[in-house]
C-alpha positions as a Markdown table, in Angstrom:
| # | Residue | x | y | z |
|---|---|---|---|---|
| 1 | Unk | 33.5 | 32.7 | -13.1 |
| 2 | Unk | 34.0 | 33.5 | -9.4 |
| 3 | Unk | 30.4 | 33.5 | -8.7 |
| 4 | Unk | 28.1 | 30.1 | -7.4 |
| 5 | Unk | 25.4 | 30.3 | -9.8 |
| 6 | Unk | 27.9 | 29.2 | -12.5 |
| 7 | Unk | 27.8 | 25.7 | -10.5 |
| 8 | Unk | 25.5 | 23.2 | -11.4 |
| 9 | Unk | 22.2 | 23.7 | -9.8 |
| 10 | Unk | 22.0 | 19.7 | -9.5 |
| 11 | Unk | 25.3 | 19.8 | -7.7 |
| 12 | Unk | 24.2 | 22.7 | -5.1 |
| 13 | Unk | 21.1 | 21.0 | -4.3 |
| 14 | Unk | 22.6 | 17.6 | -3.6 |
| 15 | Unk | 22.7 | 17.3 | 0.3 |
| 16 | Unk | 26.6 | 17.6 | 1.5 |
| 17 | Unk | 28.3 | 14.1 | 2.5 |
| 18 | Unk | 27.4 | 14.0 | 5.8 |
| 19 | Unk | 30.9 | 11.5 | 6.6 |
| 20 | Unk | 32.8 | 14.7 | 5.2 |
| 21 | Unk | 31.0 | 17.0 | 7.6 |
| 22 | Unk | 32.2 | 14.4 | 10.3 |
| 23 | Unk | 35.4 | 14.6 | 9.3 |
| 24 | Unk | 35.8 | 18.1 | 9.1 |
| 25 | Unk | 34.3 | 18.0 | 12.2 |
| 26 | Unk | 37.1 | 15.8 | 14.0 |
| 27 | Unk | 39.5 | 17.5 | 12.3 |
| 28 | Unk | 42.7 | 18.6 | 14.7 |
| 29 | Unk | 40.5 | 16.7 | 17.5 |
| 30 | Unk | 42.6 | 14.6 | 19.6 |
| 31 | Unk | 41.4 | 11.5 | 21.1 |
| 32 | Unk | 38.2 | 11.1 | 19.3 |
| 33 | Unk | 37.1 | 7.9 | 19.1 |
| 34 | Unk | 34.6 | 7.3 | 16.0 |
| 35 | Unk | 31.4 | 5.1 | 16.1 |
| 36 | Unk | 30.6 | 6.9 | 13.4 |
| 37 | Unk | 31.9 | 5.4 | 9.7 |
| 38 | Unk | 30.4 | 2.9 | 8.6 |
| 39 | Unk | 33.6 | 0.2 | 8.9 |
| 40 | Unk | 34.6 | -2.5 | 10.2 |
| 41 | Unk | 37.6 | -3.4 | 12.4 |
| 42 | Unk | 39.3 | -6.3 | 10.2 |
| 43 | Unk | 41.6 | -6.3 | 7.3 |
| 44 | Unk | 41.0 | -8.8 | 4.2 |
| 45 | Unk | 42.0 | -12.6 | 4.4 |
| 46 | Unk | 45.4 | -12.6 | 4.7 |
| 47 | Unk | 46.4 | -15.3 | 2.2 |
| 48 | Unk | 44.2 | -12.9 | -0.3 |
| 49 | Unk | 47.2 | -10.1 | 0.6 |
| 50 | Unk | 50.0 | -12.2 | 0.2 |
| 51 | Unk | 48.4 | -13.5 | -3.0 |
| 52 | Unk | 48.0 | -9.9 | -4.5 |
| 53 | Unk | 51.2 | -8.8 | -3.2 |
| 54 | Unk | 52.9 | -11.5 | -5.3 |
| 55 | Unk | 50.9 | -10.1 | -8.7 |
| 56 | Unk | 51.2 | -6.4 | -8.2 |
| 57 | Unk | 53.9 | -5.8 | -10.4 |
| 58 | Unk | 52.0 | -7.7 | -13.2 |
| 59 | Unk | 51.6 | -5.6 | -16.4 |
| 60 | Unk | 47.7 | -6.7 | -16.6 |
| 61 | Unk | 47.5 | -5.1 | -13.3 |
| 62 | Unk | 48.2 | -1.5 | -14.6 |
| 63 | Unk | 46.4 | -1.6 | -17.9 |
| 64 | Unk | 42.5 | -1.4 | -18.0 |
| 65 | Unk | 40.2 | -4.4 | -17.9 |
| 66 | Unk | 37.1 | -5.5 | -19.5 |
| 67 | Unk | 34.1 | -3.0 | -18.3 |
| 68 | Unk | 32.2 | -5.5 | -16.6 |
| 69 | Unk | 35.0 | -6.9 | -14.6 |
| 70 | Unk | 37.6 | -9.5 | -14.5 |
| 71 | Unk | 35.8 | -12.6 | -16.4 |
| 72 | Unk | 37.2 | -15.2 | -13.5 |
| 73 | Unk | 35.8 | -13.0 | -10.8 |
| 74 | Unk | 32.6 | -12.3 | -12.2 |
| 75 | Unk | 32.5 | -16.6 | -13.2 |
| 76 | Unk | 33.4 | -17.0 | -9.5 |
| 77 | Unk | 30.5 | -14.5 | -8.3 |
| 78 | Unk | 27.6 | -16.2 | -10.6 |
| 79 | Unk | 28.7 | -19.3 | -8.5 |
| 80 | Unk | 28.2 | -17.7 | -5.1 |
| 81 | Unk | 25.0 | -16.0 | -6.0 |
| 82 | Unk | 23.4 | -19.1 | -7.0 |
| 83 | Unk | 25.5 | -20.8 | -4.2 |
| 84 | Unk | 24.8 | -18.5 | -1.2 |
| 85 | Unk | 21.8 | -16.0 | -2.8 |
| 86 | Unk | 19.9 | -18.8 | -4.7 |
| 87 | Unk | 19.8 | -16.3 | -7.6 |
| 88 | Unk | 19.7 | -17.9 | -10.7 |
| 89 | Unk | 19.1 | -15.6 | -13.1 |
| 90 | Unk | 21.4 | -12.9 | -12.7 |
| 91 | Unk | 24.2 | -11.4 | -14.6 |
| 92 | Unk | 27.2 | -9.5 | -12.7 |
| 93 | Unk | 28.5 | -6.3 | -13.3 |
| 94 | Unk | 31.9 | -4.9 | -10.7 |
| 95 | Unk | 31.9 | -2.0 | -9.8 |
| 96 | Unk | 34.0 | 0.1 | -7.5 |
| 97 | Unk | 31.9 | -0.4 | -4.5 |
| 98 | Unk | 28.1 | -0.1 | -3.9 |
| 99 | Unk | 27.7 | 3.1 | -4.0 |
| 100 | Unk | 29.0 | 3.7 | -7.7 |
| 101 | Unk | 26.7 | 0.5 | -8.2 |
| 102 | Unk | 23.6 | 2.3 | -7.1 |
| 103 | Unk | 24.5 | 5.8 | -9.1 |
| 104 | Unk | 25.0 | 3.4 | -12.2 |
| 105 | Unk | 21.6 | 1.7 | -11.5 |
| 106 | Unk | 20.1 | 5.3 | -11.1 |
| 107 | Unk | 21.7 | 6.4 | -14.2 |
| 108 | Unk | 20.2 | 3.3 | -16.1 |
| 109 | Unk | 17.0 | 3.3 | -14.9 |
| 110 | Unk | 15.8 | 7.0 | -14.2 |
| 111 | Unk | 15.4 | 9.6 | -15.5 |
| 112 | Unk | 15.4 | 13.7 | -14.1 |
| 113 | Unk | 12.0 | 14.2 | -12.9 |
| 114 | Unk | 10.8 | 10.9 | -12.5 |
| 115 | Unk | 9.9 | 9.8 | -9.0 |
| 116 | Unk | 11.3 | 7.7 | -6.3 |
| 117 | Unk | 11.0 | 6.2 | -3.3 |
| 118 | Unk | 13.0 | 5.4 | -0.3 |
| 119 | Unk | 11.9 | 5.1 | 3.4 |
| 120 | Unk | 13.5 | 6.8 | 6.8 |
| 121 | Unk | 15.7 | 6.5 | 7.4 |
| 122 | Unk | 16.9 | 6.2 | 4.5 |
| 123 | Unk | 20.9 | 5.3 | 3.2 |
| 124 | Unk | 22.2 | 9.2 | 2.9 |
| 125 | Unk | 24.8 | 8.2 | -0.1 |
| 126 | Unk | 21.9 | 7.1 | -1.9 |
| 127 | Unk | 19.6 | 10.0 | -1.6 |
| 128 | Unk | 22.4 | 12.2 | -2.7 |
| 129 | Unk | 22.8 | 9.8 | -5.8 |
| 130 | Unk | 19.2 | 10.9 | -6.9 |
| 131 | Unk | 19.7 | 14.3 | -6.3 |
| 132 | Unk | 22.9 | 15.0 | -8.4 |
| 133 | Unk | 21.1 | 13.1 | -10.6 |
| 134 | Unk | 18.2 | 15.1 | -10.9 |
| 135 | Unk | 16.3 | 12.9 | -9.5 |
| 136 | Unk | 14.3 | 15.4 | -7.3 |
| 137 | Unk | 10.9 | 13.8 | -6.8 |
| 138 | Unk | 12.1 | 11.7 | -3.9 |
| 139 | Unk | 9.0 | 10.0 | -1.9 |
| 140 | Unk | 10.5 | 9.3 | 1.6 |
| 141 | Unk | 7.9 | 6.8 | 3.3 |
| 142 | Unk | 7.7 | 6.3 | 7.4 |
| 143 | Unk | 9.0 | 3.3 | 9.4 |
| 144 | Unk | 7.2 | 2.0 | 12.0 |
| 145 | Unk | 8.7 | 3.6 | 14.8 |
| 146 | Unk | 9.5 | -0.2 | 17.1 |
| 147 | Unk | 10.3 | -2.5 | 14.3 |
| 148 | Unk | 12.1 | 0.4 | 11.9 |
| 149 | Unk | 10.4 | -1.6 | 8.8 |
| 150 | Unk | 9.2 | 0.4 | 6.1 |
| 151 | Unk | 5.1 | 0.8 | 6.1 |
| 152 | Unk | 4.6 | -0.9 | 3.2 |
| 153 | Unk | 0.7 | -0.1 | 3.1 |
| 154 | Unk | 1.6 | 3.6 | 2.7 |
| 155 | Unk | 4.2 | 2.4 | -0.5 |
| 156 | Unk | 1.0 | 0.4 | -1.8 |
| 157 | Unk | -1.5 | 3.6 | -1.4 |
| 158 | Unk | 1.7 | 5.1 | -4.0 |
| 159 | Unk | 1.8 | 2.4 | -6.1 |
| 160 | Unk | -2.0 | 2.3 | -6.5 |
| 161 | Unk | -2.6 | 6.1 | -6.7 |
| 162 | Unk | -3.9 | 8.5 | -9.4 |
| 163 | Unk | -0.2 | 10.2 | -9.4 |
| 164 | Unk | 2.7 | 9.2 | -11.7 |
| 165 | Unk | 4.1 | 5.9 | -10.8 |
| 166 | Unk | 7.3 | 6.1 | -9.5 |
| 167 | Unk | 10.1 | 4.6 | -11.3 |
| 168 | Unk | 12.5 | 2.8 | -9.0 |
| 169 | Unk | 12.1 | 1.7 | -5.2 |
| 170 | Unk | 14.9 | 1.2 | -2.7 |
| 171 | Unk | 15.8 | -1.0 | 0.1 |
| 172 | Unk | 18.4 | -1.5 | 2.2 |
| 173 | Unk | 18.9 | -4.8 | 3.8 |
| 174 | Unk | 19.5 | -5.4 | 6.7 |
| 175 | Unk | 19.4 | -1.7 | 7.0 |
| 176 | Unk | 21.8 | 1.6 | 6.6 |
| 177 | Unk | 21.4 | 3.6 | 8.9 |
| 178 | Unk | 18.5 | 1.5 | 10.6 |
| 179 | Unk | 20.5 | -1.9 | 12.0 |
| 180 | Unk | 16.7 | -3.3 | 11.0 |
| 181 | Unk | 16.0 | -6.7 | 8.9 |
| 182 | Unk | 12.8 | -6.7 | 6.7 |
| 183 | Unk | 11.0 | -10.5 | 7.2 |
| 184 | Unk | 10.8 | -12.2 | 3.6 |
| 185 | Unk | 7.1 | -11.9 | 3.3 |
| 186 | Unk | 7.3 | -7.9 | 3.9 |
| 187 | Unk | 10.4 | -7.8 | 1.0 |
| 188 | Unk | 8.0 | -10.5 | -0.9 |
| 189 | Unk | 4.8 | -8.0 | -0.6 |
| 190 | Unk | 7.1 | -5.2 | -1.6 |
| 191 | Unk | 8.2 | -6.7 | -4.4 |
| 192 | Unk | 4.8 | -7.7 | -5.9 |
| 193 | Unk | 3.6 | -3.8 | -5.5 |
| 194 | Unk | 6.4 | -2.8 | -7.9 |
| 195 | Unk | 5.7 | -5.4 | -10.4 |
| 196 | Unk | 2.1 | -4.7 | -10.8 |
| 197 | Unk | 3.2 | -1.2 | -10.8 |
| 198 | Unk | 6.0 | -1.4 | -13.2 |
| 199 | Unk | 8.7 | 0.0 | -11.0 |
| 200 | Unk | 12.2 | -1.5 | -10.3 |
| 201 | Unk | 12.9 | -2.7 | -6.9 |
| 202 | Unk | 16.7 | -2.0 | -5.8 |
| 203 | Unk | 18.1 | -4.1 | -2.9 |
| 204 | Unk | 21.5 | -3.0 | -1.3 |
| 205 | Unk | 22.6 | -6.3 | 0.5 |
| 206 | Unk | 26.0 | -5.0 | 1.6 |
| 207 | Unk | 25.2 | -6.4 | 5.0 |
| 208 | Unk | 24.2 | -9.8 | 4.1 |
| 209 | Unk | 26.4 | -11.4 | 6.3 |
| 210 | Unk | 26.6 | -9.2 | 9.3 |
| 211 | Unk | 22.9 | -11.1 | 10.7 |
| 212 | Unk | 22.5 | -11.6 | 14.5 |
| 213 | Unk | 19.9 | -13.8 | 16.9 |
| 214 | Unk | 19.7 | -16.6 | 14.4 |
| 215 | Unk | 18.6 | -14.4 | 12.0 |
| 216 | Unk | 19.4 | -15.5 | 7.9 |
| 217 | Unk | 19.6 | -13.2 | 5.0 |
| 218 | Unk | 17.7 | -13.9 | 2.0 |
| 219 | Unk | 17.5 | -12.5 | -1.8 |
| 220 | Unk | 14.6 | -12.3 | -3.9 |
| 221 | Unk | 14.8 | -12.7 | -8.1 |
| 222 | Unk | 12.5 | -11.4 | -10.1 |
| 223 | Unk | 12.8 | -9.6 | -14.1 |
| 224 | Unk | 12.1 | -6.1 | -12.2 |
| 225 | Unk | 14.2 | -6.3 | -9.3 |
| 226 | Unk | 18.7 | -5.6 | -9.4 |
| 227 | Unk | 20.1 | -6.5 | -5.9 |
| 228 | Unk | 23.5 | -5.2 | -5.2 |
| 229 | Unk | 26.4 | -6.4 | -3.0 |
| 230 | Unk | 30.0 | -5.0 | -1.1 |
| 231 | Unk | 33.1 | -6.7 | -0.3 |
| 232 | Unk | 33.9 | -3.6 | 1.7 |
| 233 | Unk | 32.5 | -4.9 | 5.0 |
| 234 | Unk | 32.3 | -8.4 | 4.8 |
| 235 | Unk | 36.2 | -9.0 | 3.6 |
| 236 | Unk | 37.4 | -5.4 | 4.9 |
| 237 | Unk | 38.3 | -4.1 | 1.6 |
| 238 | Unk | 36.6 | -0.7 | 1.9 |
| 239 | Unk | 39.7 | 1.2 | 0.6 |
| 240 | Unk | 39.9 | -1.2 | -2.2 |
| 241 | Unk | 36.3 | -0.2 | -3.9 |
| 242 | Unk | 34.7 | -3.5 | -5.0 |
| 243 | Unk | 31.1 | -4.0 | -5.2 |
| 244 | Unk | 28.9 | -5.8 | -7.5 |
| 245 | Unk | 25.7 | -5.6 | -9.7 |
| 246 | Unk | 23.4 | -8.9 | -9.8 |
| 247 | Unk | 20.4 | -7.5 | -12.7 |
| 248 | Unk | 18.2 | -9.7 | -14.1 |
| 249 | Unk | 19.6 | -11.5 | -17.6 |
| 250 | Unk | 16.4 | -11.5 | -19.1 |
| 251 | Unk | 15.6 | -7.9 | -19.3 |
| 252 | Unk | 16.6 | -7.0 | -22.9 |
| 253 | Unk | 18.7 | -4.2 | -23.5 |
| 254 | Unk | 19.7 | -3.8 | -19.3 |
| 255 | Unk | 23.5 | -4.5 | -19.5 |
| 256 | Unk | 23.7 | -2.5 | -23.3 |
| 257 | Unk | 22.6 | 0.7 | -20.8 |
| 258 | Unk | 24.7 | -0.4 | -18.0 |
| 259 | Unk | 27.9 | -0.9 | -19.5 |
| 260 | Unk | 27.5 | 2.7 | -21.3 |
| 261 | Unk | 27.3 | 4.3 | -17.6 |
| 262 | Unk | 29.8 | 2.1 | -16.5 |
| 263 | Unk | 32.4 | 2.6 | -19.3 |
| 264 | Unk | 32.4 | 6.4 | -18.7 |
| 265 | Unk | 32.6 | 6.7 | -14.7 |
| 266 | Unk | 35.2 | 4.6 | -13.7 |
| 267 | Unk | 35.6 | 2.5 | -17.4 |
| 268 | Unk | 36.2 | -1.1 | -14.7 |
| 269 | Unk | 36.7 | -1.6 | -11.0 |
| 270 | Unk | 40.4 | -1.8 | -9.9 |
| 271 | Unk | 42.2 | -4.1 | -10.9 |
| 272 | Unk | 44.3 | -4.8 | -8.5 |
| 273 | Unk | 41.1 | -4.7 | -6.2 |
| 274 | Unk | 39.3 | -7.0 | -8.4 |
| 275 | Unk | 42.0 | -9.9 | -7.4 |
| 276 | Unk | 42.0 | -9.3 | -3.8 |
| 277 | Unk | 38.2 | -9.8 | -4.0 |
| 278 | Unk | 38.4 | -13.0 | -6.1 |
| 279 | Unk | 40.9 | -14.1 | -3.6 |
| 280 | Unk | 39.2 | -13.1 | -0.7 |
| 281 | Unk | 36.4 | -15.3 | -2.1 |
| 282 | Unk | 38.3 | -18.1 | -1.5 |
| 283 | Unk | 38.2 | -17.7 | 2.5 |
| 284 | Unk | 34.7 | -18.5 | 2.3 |
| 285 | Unk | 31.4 | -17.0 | 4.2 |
| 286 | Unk | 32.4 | -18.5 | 7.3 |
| 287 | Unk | 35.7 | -16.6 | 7.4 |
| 288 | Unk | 33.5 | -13.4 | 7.6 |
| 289 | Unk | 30.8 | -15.5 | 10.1 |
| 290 | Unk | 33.6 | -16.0 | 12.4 |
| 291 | Unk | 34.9 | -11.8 | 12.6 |
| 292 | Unk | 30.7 | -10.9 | 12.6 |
| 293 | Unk | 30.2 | -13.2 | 15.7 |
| 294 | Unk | 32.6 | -10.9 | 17.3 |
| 295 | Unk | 30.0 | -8.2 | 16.9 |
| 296 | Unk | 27.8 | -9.3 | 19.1 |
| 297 | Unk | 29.1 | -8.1 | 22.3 |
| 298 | Unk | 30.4 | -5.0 | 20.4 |
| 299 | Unk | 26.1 | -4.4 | 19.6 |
| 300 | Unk | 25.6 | -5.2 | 23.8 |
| 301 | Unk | 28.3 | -3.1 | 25.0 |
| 302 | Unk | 26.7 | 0.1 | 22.8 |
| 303 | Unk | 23.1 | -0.9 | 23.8 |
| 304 | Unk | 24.0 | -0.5 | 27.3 |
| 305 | Unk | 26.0 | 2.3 | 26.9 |
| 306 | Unk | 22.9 | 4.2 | 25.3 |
| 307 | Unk | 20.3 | 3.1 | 28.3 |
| 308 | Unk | 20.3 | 6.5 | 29.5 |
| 309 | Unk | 18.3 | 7.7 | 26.6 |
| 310 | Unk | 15.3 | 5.7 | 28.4 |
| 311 | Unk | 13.7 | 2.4 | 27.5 |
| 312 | Unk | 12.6 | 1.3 | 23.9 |
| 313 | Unk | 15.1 | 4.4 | 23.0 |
| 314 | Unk | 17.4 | 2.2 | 20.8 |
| 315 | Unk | 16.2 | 0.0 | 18.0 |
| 316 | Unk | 18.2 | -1.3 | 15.2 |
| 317 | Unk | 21.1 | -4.3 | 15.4 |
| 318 | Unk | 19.3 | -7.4 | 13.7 |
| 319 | Unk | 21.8 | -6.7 | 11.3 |
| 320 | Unk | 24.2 | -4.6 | 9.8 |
| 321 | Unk | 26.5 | -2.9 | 12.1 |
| 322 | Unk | 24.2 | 0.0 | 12.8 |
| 323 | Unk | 21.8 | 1.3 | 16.0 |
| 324 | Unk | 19.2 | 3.9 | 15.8 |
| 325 | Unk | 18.6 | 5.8 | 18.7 |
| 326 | Unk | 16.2 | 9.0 | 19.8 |
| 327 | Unk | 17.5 | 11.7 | 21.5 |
| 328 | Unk | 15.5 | 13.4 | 24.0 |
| 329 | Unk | 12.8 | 15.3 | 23.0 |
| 330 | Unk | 14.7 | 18.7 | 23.9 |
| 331 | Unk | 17.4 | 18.1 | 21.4 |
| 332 | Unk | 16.2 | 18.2 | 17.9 |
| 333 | Unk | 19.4 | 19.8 | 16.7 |
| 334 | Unk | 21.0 | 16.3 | 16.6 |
| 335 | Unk | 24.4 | 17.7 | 14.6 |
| 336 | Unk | 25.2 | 19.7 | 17.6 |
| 337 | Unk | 24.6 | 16.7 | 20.0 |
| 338 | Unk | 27.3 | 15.0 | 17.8 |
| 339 | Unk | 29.8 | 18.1 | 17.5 |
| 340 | Unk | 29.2 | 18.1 | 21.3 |
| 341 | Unk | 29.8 | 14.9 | 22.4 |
| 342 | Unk | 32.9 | 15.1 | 19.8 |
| 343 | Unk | 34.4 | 17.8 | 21.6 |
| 344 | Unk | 33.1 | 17.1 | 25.6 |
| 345 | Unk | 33.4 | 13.3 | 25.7 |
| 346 | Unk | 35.8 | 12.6 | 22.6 |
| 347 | Unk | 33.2 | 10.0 | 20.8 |
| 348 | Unk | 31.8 | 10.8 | 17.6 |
| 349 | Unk | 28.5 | 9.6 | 15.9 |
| 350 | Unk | 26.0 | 10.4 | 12.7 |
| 351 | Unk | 23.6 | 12.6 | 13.7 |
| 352 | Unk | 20.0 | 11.1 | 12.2 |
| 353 | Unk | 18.7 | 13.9 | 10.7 |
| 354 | Unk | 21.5 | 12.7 | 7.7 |
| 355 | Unk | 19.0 | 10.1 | 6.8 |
| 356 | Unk | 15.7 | 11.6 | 7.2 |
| 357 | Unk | 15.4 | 11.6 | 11.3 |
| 358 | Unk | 16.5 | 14.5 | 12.9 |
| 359 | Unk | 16.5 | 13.5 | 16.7 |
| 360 | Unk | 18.0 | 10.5 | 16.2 |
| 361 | Unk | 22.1 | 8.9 | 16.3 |
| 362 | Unk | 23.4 | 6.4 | 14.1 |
| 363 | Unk | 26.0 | 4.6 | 16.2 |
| 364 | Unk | 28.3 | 2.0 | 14.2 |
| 365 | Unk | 29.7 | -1.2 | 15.8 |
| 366 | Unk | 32.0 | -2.6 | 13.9 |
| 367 | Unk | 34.6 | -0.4 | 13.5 |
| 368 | Unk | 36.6 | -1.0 | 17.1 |
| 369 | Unk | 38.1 | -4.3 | 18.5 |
| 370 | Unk | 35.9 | -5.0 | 22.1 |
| 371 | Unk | 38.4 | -3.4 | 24.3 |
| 372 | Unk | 37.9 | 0.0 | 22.6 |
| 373 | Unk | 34.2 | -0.6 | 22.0 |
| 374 | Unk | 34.2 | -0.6 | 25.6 |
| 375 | Unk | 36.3 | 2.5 | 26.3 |
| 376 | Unk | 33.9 | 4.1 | 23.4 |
| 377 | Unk | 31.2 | 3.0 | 25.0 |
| 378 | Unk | 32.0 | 4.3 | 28.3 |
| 379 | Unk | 32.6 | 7.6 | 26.5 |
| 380 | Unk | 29.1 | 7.7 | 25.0 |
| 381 | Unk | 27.2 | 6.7 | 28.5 |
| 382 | Unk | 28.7 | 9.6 | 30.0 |
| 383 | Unk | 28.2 | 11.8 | 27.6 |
| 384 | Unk | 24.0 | 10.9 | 27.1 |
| 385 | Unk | 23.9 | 10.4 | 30.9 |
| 386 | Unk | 24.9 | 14.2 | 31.2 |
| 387 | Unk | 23.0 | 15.3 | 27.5 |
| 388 | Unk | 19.7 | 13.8 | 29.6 |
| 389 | Unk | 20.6 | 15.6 | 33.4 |
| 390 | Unk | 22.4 | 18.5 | 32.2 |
| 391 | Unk | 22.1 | 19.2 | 28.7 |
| 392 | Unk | 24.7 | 20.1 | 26.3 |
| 393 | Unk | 27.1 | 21.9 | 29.7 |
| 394 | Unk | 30.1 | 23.2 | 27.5 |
């Protein structure tokens, strides 16, 4: 039993967690500072805490709860969808986070073999949640390389083609890892490809607050499209593991399948979490709007910080807390750029290459206050100023 080939060949194939790799990576580093997770700086509203802290004890709180979720926090969540997301025709599942969301979506909806697609670069959690799947037949699609937006005439030449139609597409927006907002028409045009098609369309709108430049986040309904949601980010719950499905009512026979996935991963969403999100709720979007304003100079102090990778070098931050940048041409090996700018200038990023683009960084902005965004910052500059003169000098 010692040997690998008695693991699951779906499991060895699946791509390694690339946060774990971080971690490992900073692991007995000292005075590492991370603008690499995907976090953000802020705990949940505070009257939320005090609120759960008061009902911890509670019997209910221990026992298991009904599949779909707590009924007043999944009345309260119809109400902001059609408040906030003008979506009308949803139902709500919880779940414990997105990313169990999108592995119960996948586990609904597909099945091993069929095709996908995703475009780079793409959310890395999510690839994996096809491949363990078995989900192998993963069409990755380009991006144009200024905007980051997906090319949405190659997904149409897919959609139109003499091959098997894929089964589910996925977009993330404003993007993981790309910091880059897809217009309404584009979403709008790709939406009507995978209806004529018959494929799903799955949004992941964890970001759907974090929008910058007078930018505004928008959702799209339709009977083939399921848009998902966090309350990781926007309430800073991400220990606490609450996401959300929004699929469409009037698809027969959708929540039966759904609730059959969700009863046997984690049976409901915590319960304890479940409150602090229907409390949190009560803060209101502008409770997150006012923390995500804060961003903003975060977003300038990294830009700047990254100029020494050249002009038109950084893209990304229209939303999100994400920028994409290229590497010089010279480093292709972008894992090694991050182990050594971990270990020479004590910063720590995702190298691209997670997400389909090798030679590029994903650099995070929310996870410091300003003050250490700045010292991170200053970290990073010195770092790519030498990666560009020097190279990687141990």
């Amino acid at each position: 039993m010692g040997s690998i080939a008695k693991l699951a060949k779906r499991a060895l194939e699946t791509e390694a967690p690339v946060m774990v790799k971080i971690q490992e990576l900073l692991r007995g580093a000292t005075d590492v500072m991370s603008l690499a997770q995907g976090v953000v700086y802020w705990q949940p509203p505070e009257a939320a805490l005090s609120k759960v802290e008061k009902i911890v004890r509670e019997p209910s709180c221990s026992k298991y709860g009904a599949d779909d979720g707590l009924p007043e926090l999944r009345e309260a969540l119809l109400e902001k969808l059609q408040r906030e997301n003008k979506l009308t025709k949803s139902s709500v599942m919880v779940t414990a986070g997105a990313n169990q969301a999108f592995v119960n979506l996948v586990l609904t909806l597909c099945d091993a073999g069929d095709s996908v697609v995703m475009f780079a670069p793409y959310y890395f959690n999510a690839y994996m949640s096809f491949q363990m799947t078995g989900v192998t037949d993963i069409l990755v699609g380009a991006s144009n390389p200024k905007t980051l937006h997906p090319d949405v005439d190659w997904l149409e030449k897919v959609l139109k083609g003499n091959g098997p139609i894929p089964k589910l597409v996925t977009v993330v927006n404003p993007g993981n890892p790309s910091g880059s907002f897809v217009p309404k028409p584009m979403l709008q045009r790709i939406s009507d490809l995978c209806k004529s098609a018959g494929a799903w369309l799955v949004v992941d709108n964890t970001y759907e607050y974090f929008m910058y430049d007078g930018m505004e986040h928008y959702c799209l309904e339709d009977s083939h499209i399921v848009n998902l949601f966090s309350f990781s980010k926007a309430y800073g719950m991400m220990g606490w593991r609450v996401g959300y499905i929004a699929y469409p009512s009037e698809v027969n026979g959708f929540h039966a399948q759904l609730l059959k996935v969700q009863d046997n991963i984690p049976i409901c969403a915590s319960i304890i979490g479940q409150h602090l999100a229907l409390y949190s709720l009560e803060a209101g979007p502008e409770w997150i709007r006012e923390r995500v304003k804060d961003l903003v100079k975060n977003r300038e102090l990294l830009v700047e910080a990254m100029s020494p990778l050249g002009e038109d070098a950084v893209r990304g931050g229209e939303g999100a807390i994400y920028l994409w940048a290229k590497l010089p041409d010279n480093c292709s090996d972008d894992f090694e750029v991050v182990r050594w700018l971990a270990n020479k200038h004590g910063v720590a990023v995702i190298p691209g290459s997670a997400s389909g683009g090798p030679g590029f960084i994903r650099v995070s902005f929310g996870g410091l206050k300003e003050a250490e965004t700045r010292l991170a910052g200053e970290r990073l500059r010195r770092g790519l100023q030498q990666l560009v003169t020097d190279g990687m000098v141990q």
